[in-house]
C-alpha positions in Angstrom: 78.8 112.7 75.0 81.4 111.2 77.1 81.1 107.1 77.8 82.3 105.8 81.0 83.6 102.5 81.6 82.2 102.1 85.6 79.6 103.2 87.8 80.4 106.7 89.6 79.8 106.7 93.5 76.4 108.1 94.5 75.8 110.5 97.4 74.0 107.8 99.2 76.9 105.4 98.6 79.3 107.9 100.3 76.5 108.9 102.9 76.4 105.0 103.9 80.0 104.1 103.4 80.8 106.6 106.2 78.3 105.5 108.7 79.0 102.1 108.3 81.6 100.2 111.2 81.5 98.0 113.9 84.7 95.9 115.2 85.0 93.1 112.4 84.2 95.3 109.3 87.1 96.7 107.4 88.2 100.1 107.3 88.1 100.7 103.4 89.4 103.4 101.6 85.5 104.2 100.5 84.8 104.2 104.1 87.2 106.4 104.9 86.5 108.8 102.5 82.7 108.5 103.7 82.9 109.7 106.9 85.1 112.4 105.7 82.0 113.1 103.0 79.7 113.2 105.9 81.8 115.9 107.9 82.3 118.3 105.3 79.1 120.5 104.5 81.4 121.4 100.9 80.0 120.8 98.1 82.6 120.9 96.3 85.2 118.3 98.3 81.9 116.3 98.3 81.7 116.1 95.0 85.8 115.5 94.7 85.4 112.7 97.2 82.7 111.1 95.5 85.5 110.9 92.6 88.3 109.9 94.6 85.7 107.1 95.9 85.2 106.2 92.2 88.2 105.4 90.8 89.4 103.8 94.5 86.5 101.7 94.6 87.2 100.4 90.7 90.9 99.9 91.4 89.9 97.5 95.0 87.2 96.0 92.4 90.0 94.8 89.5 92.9 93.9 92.5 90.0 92.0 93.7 90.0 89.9 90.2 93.6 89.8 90.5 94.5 88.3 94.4 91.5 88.4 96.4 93.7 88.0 99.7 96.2 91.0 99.0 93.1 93.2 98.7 92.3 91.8 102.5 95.8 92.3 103.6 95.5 96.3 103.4 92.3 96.9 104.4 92.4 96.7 108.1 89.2 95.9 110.2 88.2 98.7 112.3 89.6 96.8 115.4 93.2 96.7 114.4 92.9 100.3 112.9 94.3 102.1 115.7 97.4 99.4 116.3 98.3 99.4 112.7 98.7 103.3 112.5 100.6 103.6 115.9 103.2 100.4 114.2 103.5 102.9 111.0 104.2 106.0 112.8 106.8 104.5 114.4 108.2 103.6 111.2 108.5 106.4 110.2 
């Protein structure tokens, strides 16, 4: 019998995660992953999803603990999604 440590992401977590936005929420890697979960009929990338959405959720969770504001910092609000991607790609 194996013990985990944390709870594992449910399919309802992902299902939600990915529907949630609006303008002033953030654009989490959870969320992220969630609408990609919800585009995919895959069971199998769901299920690897629903892991990468585990073990991203529990590292946001101990940063969290850590320096509440530099979780914040990287998690862009849905607004300033678009403006922070085109300032990176030109980066690049």
């Amino acid at each position: 019998m194996s013990e985990f440590n944390f709870d594992v992401v449910t399919d309802e977590y992902m299902r939600v995660a990915g529907l949630t936005s609006g303008a002033n929420r953030t654009l989490s890697i959870c969320r992220v992953l969630g609408q990609i979960y919800n585009d995919t009929e895959d069971e199998e990338l769901k299920l690897k999803l629903r892991y990468v959405a585990t073990i991203a959720r529990h590292y946001i969770y101990k940063l969290r603990e850590y320096n509440p504001e530099w979780v914040n910092s990287f998690c862009p609000r849905y607004r300033d999604y678009d403006e922070m991607m085109r300032g990176k790609n030109e980066q690049i």
